[in-house]
FIROKE-706652 format. One line per field, with one value per residue (C-alpha): x, y, z; residue number from 1. Coordinates in steps of 0.001 Angstrom, whole numbers, plus 524288, in hexadecimal, padded with zeros to 5 digits. Example, Ala and Ser with C-alpha at 12.3 -4.5 7.8 and 13.67 -1.06 7.14 Angstrom:
2
X <- 8300C,83566
Y <- 7EE6C,7FBDC
Z <- 81E78,81BE4
num <- 1,2
***
This chain:
498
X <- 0C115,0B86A,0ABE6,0A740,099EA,08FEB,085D2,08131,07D68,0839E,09146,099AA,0A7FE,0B176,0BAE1,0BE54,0CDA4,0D0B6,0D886,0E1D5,0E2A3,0E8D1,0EDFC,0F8B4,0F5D5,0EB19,0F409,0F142,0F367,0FE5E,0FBEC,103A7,10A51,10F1B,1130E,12096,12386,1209E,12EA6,132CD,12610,124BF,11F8A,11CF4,118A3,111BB,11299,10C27,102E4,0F589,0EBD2,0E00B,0DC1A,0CF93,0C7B6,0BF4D,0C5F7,0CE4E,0DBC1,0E60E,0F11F,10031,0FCBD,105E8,1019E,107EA,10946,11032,11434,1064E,0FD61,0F955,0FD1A,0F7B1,0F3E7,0F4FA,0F9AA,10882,10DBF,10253,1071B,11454,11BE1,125EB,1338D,13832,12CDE,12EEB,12903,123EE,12189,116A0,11370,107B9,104CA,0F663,0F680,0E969,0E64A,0EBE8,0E239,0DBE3,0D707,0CB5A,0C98C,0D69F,0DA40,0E84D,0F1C7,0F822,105B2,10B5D,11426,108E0,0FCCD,10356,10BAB,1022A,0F933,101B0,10829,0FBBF,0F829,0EE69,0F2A9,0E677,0DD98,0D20B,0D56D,0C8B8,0CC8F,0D4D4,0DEDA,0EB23,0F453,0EE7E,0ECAE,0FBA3,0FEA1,0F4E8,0FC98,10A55,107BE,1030A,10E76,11761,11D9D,115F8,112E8,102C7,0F694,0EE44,0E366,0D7B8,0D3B5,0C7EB,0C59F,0C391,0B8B8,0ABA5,0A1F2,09690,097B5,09C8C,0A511,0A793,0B679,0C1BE,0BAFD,0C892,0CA3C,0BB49,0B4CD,0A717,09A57,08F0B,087E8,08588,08FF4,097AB,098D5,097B4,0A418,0AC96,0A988,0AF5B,0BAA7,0BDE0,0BDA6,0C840,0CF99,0D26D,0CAF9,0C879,0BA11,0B30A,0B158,0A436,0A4AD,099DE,09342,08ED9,07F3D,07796,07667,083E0,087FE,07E8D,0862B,094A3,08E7A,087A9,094EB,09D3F,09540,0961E,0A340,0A82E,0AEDF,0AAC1,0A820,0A913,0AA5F,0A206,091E1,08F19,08530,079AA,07AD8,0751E,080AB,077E1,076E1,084AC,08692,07ADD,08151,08F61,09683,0A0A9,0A685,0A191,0ABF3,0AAB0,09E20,098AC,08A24,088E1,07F28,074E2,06EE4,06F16,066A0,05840,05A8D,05EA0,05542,058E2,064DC,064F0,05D5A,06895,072C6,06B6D,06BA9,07A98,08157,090AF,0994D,0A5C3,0B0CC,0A894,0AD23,0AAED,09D5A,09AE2,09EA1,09817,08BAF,08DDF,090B6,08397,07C39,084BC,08290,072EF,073EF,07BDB,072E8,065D0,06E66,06465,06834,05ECC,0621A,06FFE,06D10,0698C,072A1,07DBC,07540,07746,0864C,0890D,08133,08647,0959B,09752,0A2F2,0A445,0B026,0AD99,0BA9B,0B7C3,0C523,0C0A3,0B564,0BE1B,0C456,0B775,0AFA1,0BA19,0C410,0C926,0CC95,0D69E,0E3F3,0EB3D,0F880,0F652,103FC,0FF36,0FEE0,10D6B,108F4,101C3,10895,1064C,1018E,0F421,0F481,0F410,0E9F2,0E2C7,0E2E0,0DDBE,0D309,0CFAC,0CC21,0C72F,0BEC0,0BBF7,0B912,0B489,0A92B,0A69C,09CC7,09D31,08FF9,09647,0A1B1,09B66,09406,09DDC,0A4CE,0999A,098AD,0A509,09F95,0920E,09D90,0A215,09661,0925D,09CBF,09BA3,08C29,09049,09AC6,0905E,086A2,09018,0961B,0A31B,0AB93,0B854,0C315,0C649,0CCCE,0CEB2,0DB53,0E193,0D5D6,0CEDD,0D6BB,0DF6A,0DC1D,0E83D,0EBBB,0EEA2,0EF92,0DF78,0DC0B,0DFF8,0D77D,0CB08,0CD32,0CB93,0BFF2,0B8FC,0BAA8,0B5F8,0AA2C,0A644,0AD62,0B873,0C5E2,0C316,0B963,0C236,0CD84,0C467,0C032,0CF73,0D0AE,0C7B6,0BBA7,0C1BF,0C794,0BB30,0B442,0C08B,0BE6C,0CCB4,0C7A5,0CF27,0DBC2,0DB96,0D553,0D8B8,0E531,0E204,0E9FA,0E872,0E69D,0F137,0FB20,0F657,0F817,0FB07,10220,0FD15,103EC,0F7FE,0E963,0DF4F,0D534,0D658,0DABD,0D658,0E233,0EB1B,0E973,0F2A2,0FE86,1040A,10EB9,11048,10A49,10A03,10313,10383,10CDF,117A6,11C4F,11CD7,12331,12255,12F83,12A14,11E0E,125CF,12E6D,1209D,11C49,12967,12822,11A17,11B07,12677,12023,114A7,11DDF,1227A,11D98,113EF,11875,11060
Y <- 8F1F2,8F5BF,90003,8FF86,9017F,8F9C6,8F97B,8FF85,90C1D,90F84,91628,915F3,91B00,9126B,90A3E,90387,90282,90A7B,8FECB,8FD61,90D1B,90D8E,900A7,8FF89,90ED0,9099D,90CA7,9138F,92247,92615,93278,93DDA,93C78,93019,931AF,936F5,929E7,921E8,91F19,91BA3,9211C,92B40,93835,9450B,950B1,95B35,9675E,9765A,97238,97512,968A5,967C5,95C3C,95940,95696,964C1,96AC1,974F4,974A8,97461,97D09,97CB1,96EEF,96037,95646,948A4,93D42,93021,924D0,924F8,92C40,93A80,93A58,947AC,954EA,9611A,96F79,96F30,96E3B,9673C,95A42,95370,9518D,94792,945D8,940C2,94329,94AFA,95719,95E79,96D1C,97289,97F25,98482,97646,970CA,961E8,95B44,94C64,944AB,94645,93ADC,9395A,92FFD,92EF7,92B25,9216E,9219B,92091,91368,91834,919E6,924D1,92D23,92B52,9280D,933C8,93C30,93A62,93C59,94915,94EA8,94B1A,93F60,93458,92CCF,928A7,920CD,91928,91685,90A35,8FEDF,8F82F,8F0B0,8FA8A,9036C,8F840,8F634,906AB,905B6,8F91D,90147,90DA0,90589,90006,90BED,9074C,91219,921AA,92442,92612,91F8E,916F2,910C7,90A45,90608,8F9F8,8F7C5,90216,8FCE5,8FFF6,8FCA9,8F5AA,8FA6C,90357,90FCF,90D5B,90261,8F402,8EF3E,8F9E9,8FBB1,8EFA5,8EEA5,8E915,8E4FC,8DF6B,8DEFD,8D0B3,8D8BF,8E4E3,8DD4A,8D5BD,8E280,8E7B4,8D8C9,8DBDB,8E8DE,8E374,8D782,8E14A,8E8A6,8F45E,8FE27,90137,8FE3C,9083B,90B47,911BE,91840,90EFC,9052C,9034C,904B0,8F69D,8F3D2,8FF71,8F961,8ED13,8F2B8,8F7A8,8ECCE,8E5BC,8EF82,8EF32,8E139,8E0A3,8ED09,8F4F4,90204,90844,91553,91A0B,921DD,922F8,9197B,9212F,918C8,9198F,92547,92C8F,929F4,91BDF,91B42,92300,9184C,90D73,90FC9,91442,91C85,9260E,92BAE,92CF3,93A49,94247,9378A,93481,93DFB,9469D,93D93,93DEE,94C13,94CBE,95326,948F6,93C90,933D5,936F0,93785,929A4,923FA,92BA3,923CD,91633,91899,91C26,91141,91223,9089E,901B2,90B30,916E4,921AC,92C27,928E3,927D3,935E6,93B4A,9349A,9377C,946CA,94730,941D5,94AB7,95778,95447,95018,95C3D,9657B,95DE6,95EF0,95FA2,962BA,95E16,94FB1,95303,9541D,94890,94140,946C5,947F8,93676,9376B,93F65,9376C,92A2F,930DA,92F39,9359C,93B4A,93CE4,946E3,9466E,9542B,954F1,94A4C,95407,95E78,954AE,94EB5,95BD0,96467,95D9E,96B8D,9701C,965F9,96931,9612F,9678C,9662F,9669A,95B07,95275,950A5,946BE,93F99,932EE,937D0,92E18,92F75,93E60,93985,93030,93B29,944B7,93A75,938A3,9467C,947C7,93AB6,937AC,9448A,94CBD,9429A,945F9,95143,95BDB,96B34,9674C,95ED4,965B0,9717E,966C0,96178,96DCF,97286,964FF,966C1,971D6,96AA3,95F68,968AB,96EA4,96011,95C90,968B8,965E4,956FC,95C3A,96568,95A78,95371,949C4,94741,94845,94279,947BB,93EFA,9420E,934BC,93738,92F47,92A2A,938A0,940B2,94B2C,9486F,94763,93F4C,9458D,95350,95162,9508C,95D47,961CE,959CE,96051,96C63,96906,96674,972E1,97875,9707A,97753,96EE6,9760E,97306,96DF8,962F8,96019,95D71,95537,94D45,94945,9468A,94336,9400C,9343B,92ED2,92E4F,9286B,91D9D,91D5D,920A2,92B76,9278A,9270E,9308C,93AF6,9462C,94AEC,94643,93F18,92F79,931AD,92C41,93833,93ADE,9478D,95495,95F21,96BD0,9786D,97EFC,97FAB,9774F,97B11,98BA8,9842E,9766F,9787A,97816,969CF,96A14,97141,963E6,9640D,95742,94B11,94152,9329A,9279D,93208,931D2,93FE3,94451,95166,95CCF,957C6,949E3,94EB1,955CE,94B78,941C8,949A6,94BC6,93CB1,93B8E,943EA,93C4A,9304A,935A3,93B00,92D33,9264F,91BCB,90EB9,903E1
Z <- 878F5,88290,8864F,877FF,872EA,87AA4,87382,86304,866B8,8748F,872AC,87E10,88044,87324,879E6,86BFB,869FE,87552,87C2F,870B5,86E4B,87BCA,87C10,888EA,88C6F,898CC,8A3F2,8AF86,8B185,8B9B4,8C197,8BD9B,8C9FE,8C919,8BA23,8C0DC,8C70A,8BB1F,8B6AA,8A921,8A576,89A32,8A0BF,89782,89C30,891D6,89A09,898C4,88EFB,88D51,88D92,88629,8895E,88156,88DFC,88B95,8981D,8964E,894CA,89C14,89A25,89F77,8A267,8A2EB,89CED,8A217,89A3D,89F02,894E0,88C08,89796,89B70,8A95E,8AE96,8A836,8B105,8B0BD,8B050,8BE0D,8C345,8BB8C,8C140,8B629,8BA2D,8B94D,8AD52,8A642,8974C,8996C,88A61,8907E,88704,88B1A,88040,87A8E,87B97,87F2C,87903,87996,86EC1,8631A,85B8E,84D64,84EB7,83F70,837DD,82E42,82D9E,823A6,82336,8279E,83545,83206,82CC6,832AF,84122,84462,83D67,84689,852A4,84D0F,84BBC,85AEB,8569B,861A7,85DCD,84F98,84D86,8427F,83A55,83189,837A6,8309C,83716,835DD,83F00,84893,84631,84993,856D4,85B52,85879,85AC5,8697F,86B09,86895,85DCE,85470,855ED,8551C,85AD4,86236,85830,85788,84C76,8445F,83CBC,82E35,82A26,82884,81DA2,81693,80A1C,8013E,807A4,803C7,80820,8042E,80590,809C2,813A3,81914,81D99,81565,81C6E,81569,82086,82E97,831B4,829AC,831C4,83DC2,83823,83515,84231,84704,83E85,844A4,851CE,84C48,845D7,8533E,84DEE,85A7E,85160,84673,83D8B,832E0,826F1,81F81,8169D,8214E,820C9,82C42,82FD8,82DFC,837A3,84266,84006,8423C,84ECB,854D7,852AF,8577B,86365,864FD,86236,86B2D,860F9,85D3B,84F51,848AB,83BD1,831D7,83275,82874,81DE9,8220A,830B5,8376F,84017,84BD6,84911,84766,856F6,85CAA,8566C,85D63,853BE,85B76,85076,84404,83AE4,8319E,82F14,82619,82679,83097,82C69,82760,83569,836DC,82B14,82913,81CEB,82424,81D7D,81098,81308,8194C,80C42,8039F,80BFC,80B12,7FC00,7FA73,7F1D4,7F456,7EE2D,7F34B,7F757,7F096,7F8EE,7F0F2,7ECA9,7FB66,7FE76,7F56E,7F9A2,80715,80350,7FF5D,80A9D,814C9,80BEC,80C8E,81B50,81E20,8176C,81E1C,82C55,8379A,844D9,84AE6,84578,84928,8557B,85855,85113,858CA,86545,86199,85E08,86B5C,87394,86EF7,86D55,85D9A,85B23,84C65,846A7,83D1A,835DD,82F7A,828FC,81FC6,81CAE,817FF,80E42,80929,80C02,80607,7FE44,7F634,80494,80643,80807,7FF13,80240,8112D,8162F,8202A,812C4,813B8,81F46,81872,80E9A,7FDEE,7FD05,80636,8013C,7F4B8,7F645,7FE51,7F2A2,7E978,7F1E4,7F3E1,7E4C9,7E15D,7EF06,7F6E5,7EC47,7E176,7DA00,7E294,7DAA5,7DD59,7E63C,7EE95,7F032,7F5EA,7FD8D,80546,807C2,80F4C,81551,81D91,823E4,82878,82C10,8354F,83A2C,83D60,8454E,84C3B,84CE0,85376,85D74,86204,863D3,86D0F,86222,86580,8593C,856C6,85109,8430F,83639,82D92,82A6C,8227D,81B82,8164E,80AD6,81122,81FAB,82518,8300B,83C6A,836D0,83365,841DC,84497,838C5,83CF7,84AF1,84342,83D02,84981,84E50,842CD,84385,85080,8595D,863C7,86452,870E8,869F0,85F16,866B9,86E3A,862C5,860D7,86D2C,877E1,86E84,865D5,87246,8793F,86BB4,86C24,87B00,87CEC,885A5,8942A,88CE8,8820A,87BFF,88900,88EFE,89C20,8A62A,8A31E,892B4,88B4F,88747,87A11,878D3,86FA1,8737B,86941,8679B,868AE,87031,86798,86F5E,8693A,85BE3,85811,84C76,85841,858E6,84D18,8537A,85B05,86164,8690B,868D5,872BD,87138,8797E,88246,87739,87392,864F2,8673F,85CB6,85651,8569D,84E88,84627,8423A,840BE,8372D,82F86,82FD2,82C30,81FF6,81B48,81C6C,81509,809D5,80727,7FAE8,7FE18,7FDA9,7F885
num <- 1,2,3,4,5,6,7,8,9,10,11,12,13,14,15,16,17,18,19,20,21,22,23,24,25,26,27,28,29,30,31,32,33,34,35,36,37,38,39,40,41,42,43,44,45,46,47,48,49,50,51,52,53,54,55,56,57,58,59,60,61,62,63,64,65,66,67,68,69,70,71,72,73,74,75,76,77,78,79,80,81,82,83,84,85,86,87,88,89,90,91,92,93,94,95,96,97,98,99,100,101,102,103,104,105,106,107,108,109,110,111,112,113,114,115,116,117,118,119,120,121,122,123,124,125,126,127,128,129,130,131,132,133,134,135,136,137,138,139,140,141,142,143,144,145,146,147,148,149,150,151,152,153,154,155,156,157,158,159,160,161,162,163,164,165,166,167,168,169,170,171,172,173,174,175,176,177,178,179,180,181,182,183,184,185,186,187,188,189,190,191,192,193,194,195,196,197,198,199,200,201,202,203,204,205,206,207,208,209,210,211,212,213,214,215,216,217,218,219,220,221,222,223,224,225,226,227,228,229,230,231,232,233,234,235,236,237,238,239,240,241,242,243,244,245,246,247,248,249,250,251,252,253,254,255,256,257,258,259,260,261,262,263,264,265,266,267,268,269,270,271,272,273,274,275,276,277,278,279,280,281,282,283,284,285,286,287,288,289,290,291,292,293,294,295,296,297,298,299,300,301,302,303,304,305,306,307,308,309,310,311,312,313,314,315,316,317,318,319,320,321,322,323,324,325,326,327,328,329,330,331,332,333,334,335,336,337,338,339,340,341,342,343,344,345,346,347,348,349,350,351,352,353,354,355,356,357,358,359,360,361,362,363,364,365,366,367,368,369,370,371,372,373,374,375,376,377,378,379,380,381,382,383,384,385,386,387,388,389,390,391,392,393,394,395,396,397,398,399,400,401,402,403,404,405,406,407,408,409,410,411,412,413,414,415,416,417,418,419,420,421,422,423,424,425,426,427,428,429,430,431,432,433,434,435,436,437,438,439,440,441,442,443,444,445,446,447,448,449,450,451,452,453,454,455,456,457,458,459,460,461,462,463,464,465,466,467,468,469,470,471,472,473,474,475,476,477,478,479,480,481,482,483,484,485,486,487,488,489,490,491,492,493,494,495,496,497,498
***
């Protein structure tokens, strides 16, 4: 790992995990011309389509796009490109060829014939996974070595959190004091973890800890705003990402200080989730209705300048925000094992909307749409926001499909299609610093790519109509994606097996 933090405070461009992300994909670009005389090579020509290539130019229609073995080789207009002999030529006259999109927020379901393909038929050639464990060390190692379909990953070590946590004790790592934080951050790096990740009940002190360590040992972290840490001492401190909307607004708050003394009083016990939301619902309903803008300002005038990304994941908000909106009978279900849909609709009664009175109700409804007008309010500032949907860990977020829906979201927060794509693109490769090899269709990037039927730039839905998927230069055609998903759904109509 290399070009990390240098110092509590100073953020530079994340180099964390990048090495093993691309692992064996370093060799040199070939010139387009000389692609031709590269024998035994594979060569694929996309040809006639129209590139939007996430750079903010404009695109580029009736154009080639030239991948050899894993690489993008050249992109030009069509007849200004050599396409050599031999090569497989896919003519796609009408089709819209975007960078292959990432999901920087996903927990995924412990099975390789859900969670995997679902990703890749949905055009997601790269995740941020945001708990480690060894299986997902085991995927990234085979999915490396070909042996395995699926994206691109980087992966976080065991969660840390205050104690008590609000999550599992056996899957969360709890820290009570600073050797102990320093210790978990120790851990990560053993574990092969690409970053350590926080969660939300960490004090203070104990955040300052996890990133003097991180510094000192060269590996980044990211996670949620812990409750007692303001958002811009979270940015000064180095912490790359924050994860959701959490503990957000406290700083944009004419109430700050009482909120602060409201937070320092909160009493959580172990693994009390619920009790946690609700307490939390209260403080962002007060801090939302005391929002100043002129606090906000410079709070996000901090974020830009230091490049926080947030990952606003605001289809988890339209679970916990409006659980009676979900679609229980989503056709996209039928991807999804009984099990986990089962579990999913257990926890929609008896966690999301637990104990919830007429007051609150109304409450959070109206919360999603300040949620949105955030966002908006941060990509306007200069924030750069990141595309993330934990799938796989929230009620009825599904994975793959729910990227497509948080896309959505952003551009009804105020951001363009142009931004949004953007943020599942360029944006989370640049926070990963992934940024010379991924994240653009440009000569040199590894050929992870989506072909769409239709412009996303007039539609951000469009994203949804995929047609072809290519990742690490391996074609899934339309027929290949259709029979992935006839697989996926009978994999997830199987009984589970204990």
């Amino acid at each position: 790992m290399s070009d990390l933090t240098s110092g509590v405070g100073r953020r530079d461009v994340l180099r964390a995990g990048a090495a093993m992300v691309a692992a064996g994909t370093a060799a040199a670009v070939v010139p387009a011309g000389r692609a031709a005389a590269a024998s035994g090579q594979r060569v694929l020509a996309l040809t006639g389509v129209t590139v939007v290539d996430a750079t903010g130019r404009p695109p580029g229609r009736d154009m080639t796009v030239l991948v050899r073995e894993e690489h993008i080789v050249a992109v030009g207009r069509r007849g200004a490109v050599q396409v050599p002999a031999g090569a497989k030529t896919l003519d796609l006259p009408g089709k819209f060829v975007i960078p292959g999109l990432w999901d920087a927020h996903v927990h995924s379901i412990p099975s390789e014939r859900i969670s995997l393909p679902l990703y890749l038929v949905n055009g997601i050639t790269s995740v941020r996974e945001m708990s480690g464990s060894a299986l997902l060390h085991e995927w990234r190692d085979r999915v490396g070595r070909g042996e395995l379909l699926g994206p691109r990953s980087v992966i976080a070590g065991r969660i840390v959190d205050g104690a008590p946590t609000i999550g599992d004790p056996a899957a969360f790592v709890e820290v009570a004091t600073e050797a102990q934080a320093r210790e978990a951050v120790r851990q990560a790096k053993r574990d092969g973890a690409d970053f350590v990740k926080v969660y939300s009940r960490l004090s203070a002190d104990l955040h300052r800890a996890i990133a003097e360590e991180a510094c000192r040992q060269r590996i980044p972290f990211a996670g949620h705003c812990p409750d007692a840490v303001p958002l811009g001492t979270a940015s000064a401190a180095g912490q790359y990402s924050i994860e959701h909307l959490y503990s957000t607004w406290y700083d944009t708050s004419a109430q700050e200080e009482e909120l602060r003394a409201r937070i320092a009083g909160l009493t959580i016990g172990r693994s009390d989730y619920v009790a946690w939301m609700h307490e939390t619902h209260r403080l962002e309903w007060d801090a939302a209705r005391s929002y100043s803008p002129r606090k906000a300002a410079a709070v996000f005038a901090t974020l830009a300048r230091n490049r926080t990304r947030i990952v606003p994941t605001l289809v988890v908000y339209r679970v916990l925000d409006r659980p009676d909106e979900v679609a229980l009978d989503d056709e996209r279900l039928k991807y999804v094992p009984v099990a986990v849909v089962e579990g999913w609709r257990w926890a929609l009664e008896n966690i999301v909307k637990a104990g919830w009175t007429p007051e609150e109700t109304a409450q959070r409804h109206a919360l999603l749409d300040q949620r949105l007008a955030f966002v908006g309010e941060l990509a306007r500032a200069g924030v750069p926001v990141v595309a993330g949907t934990d799938a796989g860990d929230m009620p009825f977020v599904i994975p793959g499909f729910s990227l497509h829906d948080e896309l959505a979201s952003l551009v009804r927060a105020g951001l363009s299609p142009l931004r949004a794509l953007q943020a599942a693109t360029i944006e989370p490769a640049r926070m990963l610093g992934l940024d010379d090899r991924l994240g653009t269709v440009s000569p040199g990037k590894l050929a992870d790519l989506v072909v769409l039927d239709a412009d996303p730039l007039a539609d951000i839905h469009n994203t949804t109509r995929v047609h072809t998927v290519l990742t690490r230069g391996r074609v899934i055609s339309p027929e290949q994606r259709t029979h992935m998903l006839a697989d996926i759904a009978a994999a997830a109509a199987e009984p589970a097996t204990s």
